[in-house]
N, CA, C and O atoms as a MOPAC input file, in Angstrom:
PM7 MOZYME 1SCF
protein

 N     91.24600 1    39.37800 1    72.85900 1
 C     90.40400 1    39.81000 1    71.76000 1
 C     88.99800 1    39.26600 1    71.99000 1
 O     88.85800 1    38.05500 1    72.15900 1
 N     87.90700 1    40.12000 1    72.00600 1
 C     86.77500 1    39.47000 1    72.00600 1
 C     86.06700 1    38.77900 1    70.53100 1
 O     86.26900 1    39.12400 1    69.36700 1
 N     85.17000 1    37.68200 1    71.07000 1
 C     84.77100 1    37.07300 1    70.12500 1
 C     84.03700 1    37.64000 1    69.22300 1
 O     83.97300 1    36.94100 1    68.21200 1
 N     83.45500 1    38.61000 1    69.15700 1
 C     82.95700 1    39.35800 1    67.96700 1
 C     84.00100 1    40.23000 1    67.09600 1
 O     83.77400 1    40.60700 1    65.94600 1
 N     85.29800 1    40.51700 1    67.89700 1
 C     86.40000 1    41.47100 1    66.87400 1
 C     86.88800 1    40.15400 1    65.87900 1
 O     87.23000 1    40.22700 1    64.69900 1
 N     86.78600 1    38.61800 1    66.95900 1
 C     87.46800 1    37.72000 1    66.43300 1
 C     86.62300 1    37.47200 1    64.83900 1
 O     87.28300 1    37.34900 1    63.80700 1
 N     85.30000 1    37.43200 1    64.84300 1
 C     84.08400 1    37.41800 1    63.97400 1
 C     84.41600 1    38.75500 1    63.25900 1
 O     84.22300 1    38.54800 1    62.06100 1
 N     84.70200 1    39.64000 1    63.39100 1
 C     84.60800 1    41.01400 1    62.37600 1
 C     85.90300 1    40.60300 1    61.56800 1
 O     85.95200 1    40.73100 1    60.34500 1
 N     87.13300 1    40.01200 1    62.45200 1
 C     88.30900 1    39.77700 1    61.60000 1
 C     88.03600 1    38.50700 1    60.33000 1
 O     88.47600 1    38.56900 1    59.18200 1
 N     87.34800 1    37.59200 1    60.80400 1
 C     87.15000 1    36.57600 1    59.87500 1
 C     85.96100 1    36.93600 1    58.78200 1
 O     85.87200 1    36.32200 1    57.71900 1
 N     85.32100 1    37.68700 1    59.05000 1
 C     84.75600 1    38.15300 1    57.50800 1
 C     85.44400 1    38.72000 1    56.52100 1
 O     85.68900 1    38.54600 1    55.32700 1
 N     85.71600 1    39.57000 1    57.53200 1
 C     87.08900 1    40.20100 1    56.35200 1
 C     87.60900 1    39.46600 1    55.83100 1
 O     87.42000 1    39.71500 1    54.64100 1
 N     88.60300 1    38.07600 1    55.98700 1
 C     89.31200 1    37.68000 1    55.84200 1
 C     88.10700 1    37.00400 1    54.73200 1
 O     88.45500 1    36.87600 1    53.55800 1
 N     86.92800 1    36.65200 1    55.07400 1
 C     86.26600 1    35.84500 1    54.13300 1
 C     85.72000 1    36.73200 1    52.67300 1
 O     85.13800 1    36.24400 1    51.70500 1
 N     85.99200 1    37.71000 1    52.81900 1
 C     85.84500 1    38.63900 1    51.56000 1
 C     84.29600 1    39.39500 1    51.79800 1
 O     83.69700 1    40.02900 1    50.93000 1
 N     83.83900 1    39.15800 1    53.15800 1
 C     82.34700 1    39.52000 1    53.56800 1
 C     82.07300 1    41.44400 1    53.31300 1
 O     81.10700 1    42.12800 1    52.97500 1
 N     83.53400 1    41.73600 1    53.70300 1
 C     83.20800 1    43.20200 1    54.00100 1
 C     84.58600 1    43.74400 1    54.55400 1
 O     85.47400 1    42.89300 1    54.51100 1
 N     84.98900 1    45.06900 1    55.10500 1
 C     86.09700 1    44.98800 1    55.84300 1
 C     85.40600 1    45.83300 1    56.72600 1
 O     84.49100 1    46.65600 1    56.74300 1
 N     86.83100 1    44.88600 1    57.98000 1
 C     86.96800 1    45.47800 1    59.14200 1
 C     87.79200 1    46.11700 1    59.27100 1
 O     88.84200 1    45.63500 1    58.84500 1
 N     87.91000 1    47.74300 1    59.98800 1
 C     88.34500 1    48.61200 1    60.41200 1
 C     88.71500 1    48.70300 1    61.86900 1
 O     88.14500 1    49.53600 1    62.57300 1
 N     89.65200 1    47.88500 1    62.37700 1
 C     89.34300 1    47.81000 1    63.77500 1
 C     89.79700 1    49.26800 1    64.57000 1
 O     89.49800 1    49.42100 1    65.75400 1
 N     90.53400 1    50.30200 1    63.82000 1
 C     90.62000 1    51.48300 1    64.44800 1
 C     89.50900 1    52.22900 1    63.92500 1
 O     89.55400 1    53.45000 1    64.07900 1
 N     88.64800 1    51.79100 1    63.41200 1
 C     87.16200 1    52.90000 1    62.95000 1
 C     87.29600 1    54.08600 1    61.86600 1
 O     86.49000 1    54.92100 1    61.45600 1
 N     88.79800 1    53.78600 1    61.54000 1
 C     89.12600 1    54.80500 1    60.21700 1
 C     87.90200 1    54.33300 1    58.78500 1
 O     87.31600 1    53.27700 1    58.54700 1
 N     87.91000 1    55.20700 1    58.32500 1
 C     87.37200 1    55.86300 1    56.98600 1
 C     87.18000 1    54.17100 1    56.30200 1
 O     88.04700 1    53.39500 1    56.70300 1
 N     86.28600 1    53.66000 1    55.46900 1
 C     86.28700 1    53.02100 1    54.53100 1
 C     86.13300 1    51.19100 1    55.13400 1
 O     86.45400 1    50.35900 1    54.28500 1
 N     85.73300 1    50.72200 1    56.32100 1
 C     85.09300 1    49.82700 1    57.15300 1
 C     83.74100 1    50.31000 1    56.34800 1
 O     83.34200 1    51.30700 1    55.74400 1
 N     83.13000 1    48.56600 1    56.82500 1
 C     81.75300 1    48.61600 1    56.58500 1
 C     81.31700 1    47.48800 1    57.43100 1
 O     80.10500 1    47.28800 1    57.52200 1
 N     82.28500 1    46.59200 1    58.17100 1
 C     81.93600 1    45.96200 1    59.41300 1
 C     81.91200 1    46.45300 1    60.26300 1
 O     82.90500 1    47.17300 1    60.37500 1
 N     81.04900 1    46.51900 1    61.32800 1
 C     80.98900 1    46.78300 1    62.60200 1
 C     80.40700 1    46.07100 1    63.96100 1
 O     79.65500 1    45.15400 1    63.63100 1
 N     80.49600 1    46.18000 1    65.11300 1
 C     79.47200 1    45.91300 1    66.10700 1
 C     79.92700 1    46.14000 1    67.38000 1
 O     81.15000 1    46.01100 1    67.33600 1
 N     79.48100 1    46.48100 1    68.77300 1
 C     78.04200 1    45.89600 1    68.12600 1
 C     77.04000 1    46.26300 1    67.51400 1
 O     76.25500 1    45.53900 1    66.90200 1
 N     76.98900 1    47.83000 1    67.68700 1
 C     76.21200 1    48.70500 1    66.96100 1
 C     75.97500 1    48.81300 1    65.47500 1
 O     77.05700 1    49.13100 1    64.98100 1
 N     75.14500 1    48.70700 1    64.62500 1
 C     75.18500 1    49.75200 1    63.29400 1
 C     74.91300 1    51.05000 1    63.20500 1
 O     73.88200 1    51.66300 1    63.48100 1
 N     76.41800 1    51.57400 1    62.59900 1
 C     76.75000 1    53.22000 1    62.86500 1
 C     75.14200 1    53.73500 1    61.83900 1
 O     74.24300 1    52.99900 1    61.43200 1
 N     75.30700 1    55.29600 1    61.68300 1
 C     74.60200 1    55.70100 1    61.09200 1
 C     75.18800 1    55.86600 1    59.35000 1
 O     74.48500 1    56.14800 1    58.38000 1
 N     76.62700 1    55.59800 1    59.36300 1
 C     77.33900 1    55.67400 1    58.15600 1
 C     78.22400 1    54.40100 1    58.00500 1
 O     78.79200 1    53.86600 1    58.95600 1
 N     78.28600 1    53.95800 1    56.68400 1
 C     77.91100 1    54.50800 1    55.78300 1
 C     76.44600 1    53.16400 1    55.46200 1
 O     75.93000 1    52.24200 1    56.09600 1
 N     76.27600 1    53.85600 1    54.01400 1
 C     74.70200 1    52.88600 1    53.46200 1
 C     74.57000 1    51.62200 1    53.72700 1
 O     73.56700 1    51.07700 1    54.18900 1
 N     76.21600 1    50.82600 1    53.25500 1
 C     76.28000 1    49.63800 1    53.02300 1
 C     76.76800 1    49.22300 1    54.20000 1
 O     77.82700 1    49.80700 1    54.43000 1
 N     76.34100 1    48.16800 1    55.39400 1
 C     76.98700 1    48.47300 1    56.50200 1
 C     76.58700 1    46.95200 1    57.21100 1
 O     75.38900 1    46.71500 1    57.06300 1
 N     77.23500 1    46.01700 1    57.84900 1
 C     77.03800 1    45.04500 1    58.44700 1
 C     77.35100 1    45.12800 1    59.75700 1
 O     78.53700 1    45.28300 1    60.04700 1
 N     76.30900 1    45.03800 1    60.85000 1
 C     76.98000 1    45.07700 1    62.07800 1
 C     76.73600 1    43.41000 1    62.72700 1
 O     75.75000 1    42.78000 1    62.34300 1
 N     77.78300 1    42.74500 1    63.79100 1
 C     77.87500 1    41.45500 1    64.28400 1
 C     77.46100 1    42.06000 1    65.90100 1
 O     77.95400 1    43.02700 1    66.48100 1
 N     76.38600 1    41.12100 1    66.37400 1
 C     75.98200 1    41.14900 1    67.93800 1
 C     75.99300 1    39.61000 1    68.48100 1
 O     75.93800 1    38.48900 1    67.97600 1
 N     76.07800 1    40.07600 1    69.56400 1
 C     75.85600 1    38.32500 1    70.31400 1
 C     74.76600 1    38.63900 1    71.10800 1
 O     74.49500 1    39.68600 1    71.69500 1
 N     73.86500 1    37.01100 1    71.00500 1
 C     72.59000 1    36.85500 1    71.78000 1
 C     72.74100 1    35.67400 1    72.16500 1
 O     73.16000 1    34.73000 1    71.49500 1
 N     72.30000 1    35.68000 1    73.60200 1
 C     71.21100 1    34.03700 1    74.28300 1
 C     72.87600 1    32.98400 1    73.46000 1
 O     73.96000 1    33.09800 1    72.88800 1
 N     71.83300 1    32.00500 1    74.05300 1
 C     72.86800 1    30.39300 1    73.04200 1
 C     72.67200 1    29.94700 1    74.39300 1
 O     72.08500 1    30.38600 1    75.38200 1
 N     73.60800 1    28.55900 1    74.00900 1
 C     72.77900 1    27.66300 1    75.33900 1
 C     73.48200 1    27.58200 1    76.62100 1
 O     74.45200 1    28.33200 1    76.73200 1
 N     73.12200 1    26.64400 1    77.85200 1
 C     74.04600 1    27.00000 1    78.64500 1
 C     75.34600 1    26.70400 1    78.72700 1
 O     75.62100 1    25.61100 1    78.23100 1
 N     76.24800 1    27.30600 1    79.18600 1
 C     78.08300 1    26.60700 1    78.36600 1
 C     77.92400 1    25.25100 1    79.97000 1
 O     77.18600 1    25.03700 1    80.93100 1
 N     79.34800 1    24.61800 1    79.23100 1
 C     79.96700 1    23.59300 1    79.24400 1
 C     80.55600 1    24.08400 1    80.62300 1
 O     80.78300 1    25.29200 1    80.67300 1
 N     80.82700 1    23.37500 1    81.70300 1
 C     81.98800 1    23.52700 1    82.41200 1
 C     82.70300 1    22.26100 1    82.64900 1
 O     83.72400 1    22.36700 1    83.32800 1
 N     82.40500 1    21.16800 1    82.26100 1
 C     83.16100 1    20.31200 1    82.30400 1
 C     84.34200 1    20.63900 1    81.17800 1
 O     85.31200 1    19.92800 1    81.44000 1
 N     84.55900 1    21.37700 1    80.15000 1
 C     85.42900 1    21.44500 1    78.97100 1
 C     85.08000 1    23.37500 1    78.56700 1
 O     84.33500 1    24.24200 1    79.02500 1
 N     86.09800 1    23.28900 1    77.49400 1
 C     85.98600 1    24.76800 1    76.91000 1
 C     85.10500 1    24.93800 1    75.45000 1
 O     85.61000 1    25.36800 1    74.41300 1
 N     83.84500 1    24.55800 1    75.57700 1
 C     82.78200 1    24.60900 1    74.88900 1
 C     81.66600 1    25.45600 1    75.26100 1
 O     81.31800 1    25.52900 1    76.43900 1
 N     80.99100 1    26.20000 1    74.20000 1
 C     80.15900 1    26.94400 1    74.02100 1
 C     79.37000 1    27.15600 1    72.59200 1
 O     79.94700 1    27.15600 1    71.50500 1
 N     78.25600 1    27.29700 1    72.73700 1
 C     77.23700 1    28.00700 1    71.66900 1
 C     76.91300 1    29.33100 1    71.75200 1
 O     75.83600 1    29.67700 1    72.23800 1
 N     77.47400 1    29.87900 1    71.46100 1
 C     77.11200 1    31.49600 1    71.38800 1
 C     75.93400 1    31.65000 1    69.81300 1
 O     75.68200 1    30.69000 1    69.08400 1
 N     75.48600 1    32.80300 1    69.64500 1
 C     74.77400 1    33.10400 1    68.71400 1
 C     75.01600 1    34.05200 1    68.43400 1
 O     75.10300 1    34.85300 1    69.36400 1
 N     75.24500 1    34.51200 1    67.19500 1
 C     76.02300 1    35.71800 1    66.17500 1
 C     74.81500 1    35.96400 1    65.16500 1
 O     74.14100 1    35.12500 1    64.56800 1
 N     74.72800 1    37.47300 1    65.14200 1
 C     73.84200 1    37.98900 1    64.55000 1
 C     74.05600 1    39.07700 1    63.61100 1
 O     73.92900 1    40.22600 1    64.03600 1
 N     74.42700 1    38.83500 1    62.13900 1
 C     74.85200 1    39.84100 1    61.11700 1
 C     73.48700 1    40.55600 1    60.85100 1
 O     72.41700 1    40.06600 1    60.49000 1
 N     73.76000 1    41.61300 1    61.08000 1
 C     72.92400 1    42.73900 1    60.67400 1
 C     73.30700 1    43.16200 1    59.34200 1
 O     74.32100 1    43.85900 1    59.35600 1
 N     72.83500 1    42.96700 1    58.25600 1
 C     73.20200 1    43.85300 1    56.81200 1
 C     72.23700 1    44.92700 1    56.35900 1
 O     71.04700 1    44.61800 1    56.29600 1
 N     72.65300 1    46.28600 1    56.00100 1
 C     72.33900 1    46.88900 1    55.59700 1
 C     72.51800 1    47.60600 1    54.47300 1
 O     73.71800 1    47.87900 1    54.50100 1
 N     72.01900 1    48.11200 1    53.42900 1
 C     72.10200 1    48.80300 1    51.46900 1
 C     71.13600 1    49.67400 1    51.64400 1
 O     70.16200 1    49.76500 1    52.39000 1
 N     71.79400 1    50.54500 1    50.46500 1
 C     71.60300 1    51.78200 1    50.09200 1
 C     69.63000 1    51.55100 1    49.49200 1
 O     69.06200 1    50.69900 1    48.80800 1
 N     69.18000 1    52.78500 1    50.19400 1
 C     67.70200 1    52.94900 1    49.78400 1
 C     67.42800 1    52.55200 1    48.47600 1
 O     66.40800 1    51.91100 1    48.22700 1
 N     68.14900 1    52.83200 1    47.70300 1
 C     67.39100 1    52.56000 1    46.67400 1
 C     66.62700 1    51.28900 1    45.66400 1
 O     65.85400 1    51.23200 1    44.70700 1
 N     67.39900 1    50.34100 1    46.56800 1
 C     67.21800 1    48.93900 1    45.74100 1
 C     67.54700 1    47.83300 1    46.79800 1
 O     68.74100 1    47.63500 1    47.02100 1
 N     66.67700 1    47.13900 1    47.43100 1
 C     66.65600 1    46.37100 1    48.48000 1
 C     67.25900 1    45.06300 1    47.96000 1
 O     67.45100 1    44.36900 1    48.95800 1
 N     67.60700 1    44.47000 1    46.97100 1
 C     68.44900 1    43.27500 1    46.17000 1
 C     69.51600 1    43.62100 1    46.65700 1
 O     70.10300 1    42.64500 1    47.12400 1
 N     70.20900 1    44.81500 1    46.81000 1
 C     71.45100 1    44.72700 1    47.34600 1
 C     71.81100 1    44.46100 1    48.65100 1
 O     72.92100 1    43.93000 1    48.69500 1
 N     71.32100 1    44.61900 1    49.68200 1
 C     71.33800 1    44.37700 1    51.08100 1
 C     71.11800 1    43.07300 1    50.95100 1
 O     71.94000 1    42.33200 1    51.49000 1
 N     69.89100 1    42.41600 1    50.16300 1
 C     69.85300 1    40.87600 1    50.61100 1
 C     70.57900 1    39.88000 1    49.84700 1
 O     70.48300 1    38.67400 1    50.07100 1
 N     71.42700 1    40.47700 1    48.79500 1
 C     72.52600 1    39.96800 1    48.25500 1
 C     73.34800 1    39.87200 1    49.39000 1
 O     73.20700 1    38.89400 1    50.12500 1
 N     74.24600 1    40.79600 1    49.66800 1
 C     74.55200 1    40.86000 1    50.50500 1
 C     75.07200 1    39.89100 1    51.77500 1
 O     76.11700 1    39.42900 1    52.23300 1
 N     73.57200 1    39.90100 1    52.03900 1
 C     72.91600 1    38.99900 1    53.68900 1
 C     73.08300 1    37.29100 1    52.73100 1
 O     73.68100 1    36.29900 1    53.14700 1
 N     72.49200 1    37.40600 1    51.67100 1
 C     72.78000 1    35.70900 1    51.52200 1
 C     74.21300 1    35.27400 1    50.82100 1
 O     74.49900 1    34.14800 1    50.41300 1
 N     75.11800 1    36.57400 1    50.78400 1
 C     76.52700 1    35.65500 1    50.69800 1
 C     77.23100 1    35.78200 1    52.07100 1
 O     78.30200 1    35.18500 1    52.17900 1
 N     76.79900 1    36.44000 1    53.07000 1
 C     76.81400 1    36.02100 1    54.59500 1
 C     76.65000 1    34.69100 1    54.81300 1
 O     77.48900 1    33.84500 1    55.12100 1
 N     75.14200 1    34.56600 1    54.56700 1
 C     74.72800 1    33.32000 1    54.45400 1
 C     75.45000 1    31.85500 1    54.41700 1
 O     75.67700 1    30.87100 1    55.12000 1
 N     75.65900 1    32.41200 1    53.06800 1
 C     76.46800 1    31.36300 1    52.11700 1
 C     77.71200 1    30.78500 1    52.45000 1
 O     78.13800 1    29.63800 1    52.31300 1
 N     78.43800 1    32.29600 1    53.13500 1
 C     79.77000 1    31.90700 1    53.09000 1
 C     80.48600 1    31.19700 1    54.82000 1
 O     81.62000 1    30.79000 1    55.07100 1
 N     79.37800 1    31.29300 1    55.62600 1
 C     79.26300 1    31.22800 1    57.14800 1
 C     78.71400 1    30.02500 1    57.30500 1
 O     79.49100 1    29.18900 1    57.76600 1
 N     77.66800 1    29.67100 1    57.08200 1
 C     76.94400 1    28.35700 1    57.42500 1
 C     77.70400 1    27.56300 1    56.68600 1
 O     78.03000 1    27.57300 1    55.49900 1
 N     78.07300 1    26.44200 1    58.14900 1
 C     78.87000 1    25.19100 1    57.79300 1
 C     80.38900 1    25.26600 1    57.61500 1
 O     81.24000 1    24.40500 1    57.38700 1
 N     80.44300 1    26.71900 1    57.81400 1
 C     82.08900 1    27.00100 1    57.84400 1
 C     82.58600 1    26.20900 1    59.40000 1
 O     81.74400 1    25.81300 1    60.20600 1
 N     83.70800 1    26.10900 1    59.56900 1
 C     84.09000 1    25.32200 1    60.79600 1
 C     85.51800 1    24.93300 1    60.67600 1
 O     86.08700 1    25.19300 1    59.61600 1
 N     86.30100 1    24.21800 1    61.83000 1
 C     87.30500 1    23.30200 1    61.63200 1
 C     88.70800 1    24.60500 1    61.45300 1
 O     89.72000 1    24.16800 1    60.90400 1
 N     88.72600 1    25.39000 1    61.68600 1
 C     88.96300 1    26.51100 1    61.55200 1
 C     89.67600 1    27.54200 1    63.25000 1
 O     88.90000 1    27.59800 1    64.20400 1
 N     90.61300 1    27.99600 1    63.34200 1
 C     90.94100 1    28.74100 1    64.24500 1
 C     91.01800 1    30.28100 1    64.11600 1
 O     92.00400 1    30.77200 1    63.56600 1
 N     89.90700 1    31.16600 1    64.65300 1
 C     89.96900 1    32.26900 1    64.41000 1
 C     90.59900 1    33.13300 1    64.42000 1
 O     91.69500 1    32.57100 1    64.42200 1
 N     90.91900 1    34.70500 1    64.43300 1
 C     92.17900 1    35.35600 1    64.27700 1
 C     92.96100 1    35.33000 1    65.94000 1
 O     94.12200 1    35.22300 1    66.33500 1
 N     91.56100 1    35.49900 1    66.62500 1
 C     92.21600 1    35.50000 1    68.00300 1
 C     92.46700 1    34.70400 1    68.91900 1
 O     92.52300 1    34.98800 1    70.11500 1
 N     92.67800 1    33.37800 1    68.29800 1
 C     92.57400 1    31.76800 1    69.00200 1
 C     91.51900 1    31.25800 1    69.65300 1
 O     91.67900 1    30.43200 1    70.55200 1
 N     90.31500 1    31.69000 1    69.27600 1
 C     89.02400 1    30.59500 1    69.60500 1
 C     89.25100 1    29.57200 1    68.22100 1
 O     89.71400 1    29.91600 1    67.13300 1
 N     88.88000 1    28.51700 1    68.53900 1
 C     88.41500 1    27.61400 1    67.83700 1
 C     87.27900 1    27.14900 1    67.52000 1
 O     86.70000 1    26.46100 1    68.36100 1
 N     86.65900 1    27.39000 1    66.24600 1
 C     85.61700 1    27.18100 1    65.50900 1
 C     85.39900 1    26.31200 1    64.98000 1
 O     85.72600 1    26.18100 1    63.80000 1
 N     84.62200 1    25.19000 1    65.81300 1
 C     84.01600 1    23.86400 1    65.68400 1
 C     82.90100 1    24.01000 1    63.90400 1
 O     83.07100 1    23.61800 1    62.75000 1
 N     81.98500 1    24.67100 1    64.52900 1
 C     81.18100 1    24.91600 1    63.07700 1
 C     79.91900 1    25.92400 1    63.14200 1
 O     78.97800 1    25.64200 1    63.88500 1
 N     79.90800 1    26.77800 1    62.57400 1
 C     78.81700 1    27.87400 1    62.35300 1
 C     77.72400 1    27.26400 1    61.61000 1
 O     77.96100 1    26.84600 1    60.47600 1
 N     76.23700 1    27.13200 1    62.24000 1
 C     75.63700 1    26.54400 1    61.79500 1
 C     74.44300 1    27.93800 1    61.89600 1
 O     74.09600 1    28.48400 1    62.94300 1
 N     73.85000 1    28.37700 1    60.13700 1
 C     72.83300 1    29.31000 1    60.16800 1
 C     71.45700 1    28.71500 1    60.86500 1
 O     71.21100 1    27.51800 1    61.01500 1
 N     70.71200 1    29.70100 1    61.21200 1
 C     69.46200 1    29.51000 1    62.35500 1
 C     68.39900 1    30.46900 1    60.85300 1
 O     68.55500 1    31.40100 1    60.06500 1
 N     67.43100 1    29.51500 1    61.20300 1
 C     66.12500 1    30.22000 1    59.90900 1
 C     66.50200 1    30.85900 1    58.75400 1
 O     66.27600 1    32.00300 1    58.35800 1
 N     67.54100 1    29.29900 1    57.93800 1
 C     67.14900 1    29.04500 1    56.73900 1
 C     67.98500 1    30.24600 1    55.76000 1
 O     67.81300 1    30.11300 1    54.54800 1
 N     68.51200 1    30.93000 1    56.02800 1
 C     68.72500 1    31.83900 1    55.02200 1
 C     68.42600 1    33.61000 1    55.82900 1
 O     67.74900 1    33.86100 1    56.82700 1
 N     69.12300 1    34.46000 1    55.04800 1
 C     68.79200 1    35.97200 1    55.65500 1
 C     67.05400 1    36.15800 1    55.83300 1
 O     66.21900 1    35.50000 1    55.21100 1
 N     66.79400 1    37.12700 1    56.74700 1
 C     65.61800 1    37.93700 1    57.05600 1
 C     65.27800 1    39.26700 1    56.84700 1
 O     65.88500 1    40.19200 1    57.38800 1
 N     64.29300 1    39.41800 1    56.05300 1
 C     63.84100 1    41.13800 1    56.02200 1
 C     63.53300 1    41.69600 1    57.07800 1
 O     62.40700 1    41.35100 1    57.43900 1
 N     64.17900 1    42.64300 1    57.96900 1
 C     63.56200 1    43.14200 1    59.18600 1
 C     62.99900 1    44.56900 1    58.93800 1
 O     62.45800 1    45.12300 1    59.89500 1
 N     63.06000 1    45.09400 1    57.97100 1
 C     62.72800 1    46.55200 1    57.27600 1
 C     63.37600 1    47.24500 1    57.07400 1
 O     64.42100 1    46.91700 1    56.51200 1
 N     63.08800 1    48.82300 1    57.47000 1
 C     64.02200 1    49.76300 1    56.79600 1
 C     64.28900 1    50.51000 1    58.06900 1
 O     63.44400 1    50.48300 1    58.96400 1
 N     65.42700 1    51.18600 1    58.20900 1
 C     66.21000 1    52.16200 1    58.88400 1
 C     64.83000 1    53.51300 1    58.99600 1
 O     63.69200 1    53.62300 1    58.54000 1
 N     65.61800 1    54.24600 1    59.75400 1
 C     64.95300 1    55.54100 1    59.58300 1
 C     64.98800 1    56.23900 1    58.41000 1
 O     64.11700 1    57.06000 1    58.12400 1
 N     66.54500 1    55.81500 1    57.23400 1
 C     66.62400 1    56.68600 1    56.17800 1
 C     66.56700 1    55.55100 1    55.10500 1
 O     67.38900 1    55.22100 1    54.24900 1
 N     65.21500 1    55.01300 1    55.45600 1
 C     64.43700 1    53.80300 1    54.31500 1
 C     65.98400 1    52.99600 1    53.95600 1
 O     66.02000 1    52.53700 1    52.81400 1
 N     66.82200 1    52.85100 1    54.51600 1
 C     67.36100 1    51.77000 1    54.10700 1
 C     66.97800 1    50.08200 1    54.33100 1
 O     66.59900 1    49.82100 1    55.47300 1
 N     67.02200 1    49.21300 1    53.60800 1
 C     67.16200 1    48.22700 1    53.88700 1
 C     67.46400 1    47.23900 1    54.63100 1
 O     68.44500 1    46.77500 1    54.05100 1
 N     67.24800 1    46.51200 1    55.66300 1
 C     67.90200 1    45.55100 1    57.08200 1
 C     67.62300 1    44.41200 1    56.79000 1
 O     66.45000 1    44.07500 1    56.62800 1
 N     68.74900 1    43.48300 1    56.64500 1
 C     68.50200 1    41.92300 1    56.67900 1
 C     69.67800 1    41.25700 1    57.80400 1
 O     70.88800 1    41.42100 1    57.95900 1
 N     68.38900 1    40.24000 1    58.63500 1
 C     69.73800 1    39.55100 1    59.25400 1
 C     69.79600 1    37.90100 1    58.99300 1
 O     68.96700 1    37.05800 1    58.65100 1
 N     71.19900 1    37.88900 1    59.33300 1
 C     71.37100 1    36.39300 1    59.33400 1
 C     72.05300 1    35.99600 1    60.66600 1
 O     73.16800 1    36.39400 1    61.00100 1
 N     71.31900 1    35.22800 1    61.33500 1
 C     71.74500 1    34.74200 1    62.56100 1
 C     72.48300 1    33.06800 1    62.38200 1
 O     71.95700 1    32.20900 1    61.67500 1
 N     73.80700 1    32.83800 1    63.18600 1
 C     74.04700 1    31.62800 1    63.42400 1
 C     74.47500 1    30.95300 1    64.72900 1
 O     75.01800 1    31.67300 1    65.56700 1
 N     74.29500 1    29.67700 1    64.99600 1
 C     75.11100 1    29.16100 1    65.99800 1
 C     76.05300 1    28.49400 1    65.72700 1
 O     76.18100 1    27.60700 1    64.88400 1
 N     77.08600 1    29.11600 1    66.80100 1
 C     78.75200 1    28.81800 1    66.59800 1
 C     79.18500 1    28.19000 1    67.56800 1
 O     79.19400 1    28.72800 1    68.67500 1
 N     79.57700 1    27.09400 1    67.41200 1
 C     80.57600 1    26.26300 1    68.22600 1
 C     81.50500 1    26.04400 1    68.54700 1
 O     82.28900 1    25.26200 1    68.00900 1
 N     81.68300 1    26.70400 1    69.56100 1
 C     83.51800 1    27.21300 1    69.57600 1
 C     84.19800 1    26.71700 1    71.12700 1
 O     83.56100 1    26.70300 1    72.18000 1
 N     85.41100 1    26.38700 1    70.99000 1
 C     86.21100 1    26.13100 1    71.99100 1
 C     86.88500 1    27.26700 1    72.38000 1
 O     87.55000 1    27.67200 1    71.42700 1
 N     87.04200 1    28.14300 1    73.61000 1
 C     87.19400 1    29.06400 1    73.98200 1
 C     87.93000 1    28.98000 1    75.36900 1
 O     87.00900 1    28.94600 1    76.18600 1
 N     89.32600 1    28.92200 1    76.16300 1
 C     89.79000 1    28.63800 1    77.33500 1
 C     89.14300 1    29.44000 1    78.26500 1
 O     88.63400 1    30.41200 1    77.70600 1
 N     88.92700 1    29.41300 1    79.68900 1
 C     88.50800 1    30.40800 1    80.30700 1
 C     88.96100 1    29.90200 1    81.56300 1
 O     89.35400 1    28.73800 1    81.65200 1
 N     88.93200 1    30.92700 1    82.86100 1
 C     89.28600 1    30.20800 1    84.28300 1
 C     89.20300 1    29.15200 1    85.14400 1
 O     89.99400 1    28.53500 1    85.85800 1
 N     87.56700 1    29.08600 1    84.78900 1
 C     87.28500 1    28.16300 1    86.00300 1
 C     86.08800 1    26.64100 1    85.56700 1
 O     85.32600 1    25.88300 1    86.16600 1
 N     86.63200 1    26.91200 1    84.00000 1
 C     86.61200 1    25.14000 1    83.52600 1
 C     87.96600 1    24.61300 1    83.39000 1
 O     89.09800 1    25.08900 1    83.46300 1
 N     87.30500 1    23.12200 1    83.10100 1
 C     88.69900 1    21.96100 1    82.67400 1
 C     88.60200 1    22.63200 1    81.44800 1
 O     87.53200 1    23.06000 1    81.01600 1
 N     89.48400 1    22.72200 1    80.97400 1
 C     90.26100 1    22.70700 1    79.64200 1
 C     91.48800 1    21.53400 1    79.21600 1
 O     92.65000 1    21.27700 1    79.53200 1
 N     90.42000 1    21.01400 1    78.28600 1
 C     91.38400 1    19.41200 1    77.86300 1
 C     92.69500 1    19.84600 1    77.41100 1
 O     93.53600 1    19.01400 1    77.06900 1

């Protein structure tokens, strides 16, 4: 399972939004992309983070919620983005759906960001964090 399905499963689970992992009807998580449907729509990407560990199965990856709401009222998207926020930063201690282990999600600048509007004036806020996670892989020690 990759670490972002592992991230789409744990929002869900955190009451963030749901994931659809067969892409049927009525999801509003996604990534890495944000679809063009529907209004209300969060997509998760990974960027940069620092260089990993090879002495052990440690890493900083960086996770990037994209939230998006309906044109008409931009409070809702950044509602939204700050119970992302809220409910992510400092979360930790924790084993995800797909057996990474989640040391601690720590938010990066403070709270969600206005990045503007879509092509169909919707609303975009993101909230970026760094996650600390233990992750096995080939060709480190793994304690």
């Amino acid at each position: 399972m990759s670490l972002l399905e592992e991230f789409a499963q744990l929002f869900d689970l955190l009451d963030l939004g749901t994931y659809k992992a067969d892409g049927s009807v009525g999801g509003d998580i996604f990534f890495p992309r944000m679809p063009e449907a529907p209004d209300r729509a969060l997509a998760l990407a990974r960027y940069g983070g620092d260089e990993s560990s090879l002495a052990d199965d440690y890493d900083e990856p960086r996770i990037q919620a994209r939230v998006r709401g309906p044109a008409d009222d931009a409070r809702n998207a950044e509602r939204w983005a700050e119970q992302v926020y809220d409910t992510v930063n400092g979360l930790g201690m924790r084993e995800l759906p797909g057996g990474t282990w989640l040391q601690l999600a720590v938010g990066l600048m403070g709270g969600p960001v206005f990045i503007g509007q879509d092509k169909n004036d919707r609303p975009e806020f993101t909230v970026n964090f760094r996650a600390e996670i233990s992750r096995p892989s080939t060709n480190r020690s793994n304690p």
